[in-house]
C-alpha positions in Angstrom: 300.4 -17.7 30.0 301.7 -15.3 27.6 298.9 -13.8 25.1 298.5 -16.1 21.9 299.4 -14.5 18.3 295.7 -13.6 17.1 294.4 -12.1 13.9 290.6 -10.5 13.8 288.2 -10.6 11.2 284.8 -9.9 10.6 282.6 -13.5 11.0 281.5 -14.7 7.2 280.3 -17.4 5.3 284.5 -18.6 5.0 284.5 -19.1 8.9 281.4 -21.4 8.9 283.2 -24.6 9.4 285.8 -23.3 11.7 283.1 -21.7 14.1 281.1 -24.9 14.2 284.3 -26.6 15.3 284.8 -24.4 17.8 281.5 -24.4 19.4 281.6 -28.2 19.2 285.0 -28.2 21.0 283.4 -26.1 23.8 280.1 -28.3 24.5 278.2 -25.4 23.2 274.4 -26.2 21.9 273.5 -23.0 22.1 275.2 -21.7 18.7 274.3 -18.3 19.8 271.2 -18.6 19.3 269.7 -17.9 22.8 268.8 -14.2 22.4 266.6 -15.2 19.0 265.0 -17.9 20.6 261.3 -16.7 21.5 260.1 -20.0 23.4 260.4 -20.6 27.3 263.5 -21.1 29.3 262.6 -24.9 29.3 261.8 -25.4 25.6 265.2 -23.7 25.4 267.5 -25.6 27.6 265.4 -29.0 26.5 266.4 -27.6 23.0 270.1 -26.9 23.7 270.6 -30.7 25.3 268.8 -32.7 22.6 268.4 -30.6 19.5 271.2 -28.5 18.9 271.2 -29.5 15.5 268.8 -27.2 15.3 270.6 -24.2 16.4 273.3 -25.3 14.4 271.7 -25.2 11.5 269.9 -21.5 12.2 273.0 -20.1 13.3 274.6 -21.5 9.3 271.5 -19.8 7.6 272.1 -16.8 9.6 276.2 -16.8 8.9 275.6 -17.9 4.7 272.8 -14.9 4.3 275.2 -12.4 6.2 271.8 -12.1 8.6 273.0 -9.8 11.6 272.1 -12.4 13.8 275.3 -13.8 12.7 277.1 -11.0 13.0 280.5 -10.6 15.2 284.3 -11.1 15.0 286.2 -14.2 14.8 290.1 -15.0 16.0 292.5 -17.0 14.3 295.9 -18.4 15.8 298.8 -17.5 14.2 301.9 -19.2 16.1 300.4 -21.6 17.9 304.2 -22.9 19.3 303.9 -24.5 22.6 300.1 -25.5 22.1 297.9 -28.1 21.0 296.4 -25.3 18.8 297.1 -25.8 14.7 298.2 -22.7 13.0 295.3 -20.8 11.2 292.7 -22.6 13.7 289.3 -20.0 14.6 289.4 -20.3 18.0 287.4 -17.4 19.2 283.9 -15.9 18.4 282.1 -12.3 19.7 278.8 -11.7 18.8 278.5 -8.2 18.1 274.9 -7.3 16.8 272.6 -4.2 16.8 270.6 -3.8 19.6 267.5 -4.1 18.1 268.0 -7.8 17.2 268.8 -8.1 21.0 265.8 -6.7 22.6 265.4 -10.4 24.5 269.1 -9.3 26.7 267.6 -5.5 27.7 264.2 -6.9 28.6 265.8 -9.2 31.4 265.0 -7.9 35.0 268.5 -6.5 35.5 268.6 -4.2 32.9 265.4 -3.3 31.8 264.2 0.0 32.2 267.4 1.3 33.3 267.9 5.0 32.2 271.1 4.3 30.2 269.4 2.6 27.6 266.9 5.3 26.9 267.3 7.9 24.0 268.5 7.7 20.8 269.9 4.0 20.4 270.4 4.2 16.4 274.0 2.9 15.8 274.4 0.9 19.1 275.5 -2.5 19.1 275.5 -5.8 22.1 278.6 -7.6 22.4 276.2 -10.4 23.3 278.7 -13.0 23.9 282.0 -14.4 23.7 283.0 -17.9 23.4 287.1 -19.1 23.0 288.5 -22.7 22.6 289.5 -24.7 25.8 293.1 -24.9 24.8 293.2 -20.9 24.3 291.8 -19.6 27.2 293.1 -17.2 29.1 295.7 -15.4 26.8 294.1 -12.5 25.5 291.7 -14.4 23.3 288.9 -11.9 24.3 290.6 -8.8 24.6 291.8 -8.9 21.2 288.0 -10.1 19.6 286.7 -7.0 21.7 289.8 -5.0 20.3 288.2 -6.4 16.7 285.0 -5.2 17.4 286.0 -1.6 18.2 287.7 -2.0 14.6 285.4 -3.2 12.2 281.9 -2.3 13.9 282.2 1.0 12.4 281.9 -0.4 9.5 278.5 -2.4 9.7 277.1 1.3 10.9 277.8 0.8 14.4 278.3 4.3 16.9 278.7 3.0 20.2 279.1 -0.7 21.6 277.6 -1.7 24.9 278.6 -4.8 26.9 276.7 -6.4 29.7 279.7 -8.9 31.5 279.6 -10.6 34.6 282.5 -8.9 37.0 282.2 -11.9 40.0 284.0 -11.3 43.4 284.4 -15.2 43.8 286.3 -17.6 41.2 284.1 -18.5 38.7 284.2 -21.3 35.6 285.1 -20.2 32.0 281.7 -20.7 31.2 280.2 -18.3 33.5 281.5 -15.5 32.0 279.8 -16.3 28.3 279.4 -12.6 28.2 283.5 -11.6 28.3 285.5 -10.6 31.5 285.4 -7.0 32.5 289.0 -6.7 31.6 288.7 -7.4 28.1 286.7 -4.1 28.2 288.6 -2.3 30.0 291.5 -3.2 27.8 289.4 -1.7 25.0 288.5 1.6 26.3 285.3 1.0 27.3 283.9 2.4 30.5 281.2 1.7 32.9 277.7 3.8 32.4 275.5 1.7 35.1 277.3 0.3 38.1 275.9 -2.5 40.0 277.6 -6.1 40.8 278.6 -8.6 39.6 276.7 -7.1 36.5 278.0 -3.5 35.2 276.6 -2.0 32.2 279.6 -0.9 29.7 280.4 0.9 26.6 282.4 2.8 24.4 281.9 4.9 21.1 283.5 4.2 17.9 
């Protein structure tokens, strides 16, 4: 497929109703709220299945106080021809966050510890996630949301971004790769600072 006509912005109170579409159109009870949820992996899948109103409404408090547990870029569609897209339609979202409201991704067993996450990490922001509508997949979606994030992150104080995806040697579902495809770094200058597979460590200054 070719790559869809996007436009990048910075996520805001405006986008609130188009980024609870979207994550209702992709099945997703998580609302990005995984890496500020403090209960057991249990309480939080249990959570995700039957009380994702829950979520929902955290990650609308978060968004409407401009709380950087919101924070991240969003993609609109601009010609949509050919799809069952509508024009002006969000149908991407990257959470891009300082890395001190993400301590809960660098305290998992593959990354914690490692030495390129010691010194100074003032200025350094996770791309902690990326999510894109069904009907958009695959046409550059995330590229151009990471391509956002190199943009505005400056912006919100950001240095450096880091990126934690999943680079898998077998085919794997959309869904498994919540954290972007390698490419879409790539694609965005970013380069690898701790190799191992299928889960690289990546950044990029800015």
């Amino acid at each position: 497929m070719n790559p869809l006509d996007i436009e990048t912005y910075p996520a805001g109170p405006e986008h609130e109703a188009g980024l609870l579409a979207l994550f209702e159109a992709t099945g997703s009870g998580c609302y990005c709220r995984y890496y500020h949820f403090t209960g057991p992996v249990n309480e939080w899948l249990e959570r995700c299945a039957v009380r994702a109103d829950e979520n929902r409404d955290e990650f609308r408090h978060a968004l409407t106080t401009h709380s950087d547990e919101a924070r991240g870029i969003v993609a609109i569609a601009r010609d949509t021809t050919g799809t069952s897209l509508s024009p002006g339609q969000l149908i991407g979202w990257l959470k891009v966050t300082p890395v001190e409201q993400m301590q809960k991704a660098y305290d998992r067993r593959l990354y914690k510890n490692l030495p390129c996450f010691t010194g100074d990490r003032a200025g350094v922001f996770l791309i902690g996630c990326a999510l894109v509508h069904p009907a958009a997949r695959k046409q550059g979606v995330t590229t151009a949301l990471v391509g956002g994030a190199v943009r505005f992150a400056p912006s919100w104080g950001a240095r450096a971004l880091e990126a934690l995806p999943r680079r898998p040697r077998e085919t794997v579902r959309d869904d498994e790769l919540w954290t972007g495809p390698v490419g879409a770094f790539s694609r965005n200058g970013f380069t690898e600072v701790h190799t191992f597979e299928p889960y690289p460590v990546l950044r990029r200054a800015v």
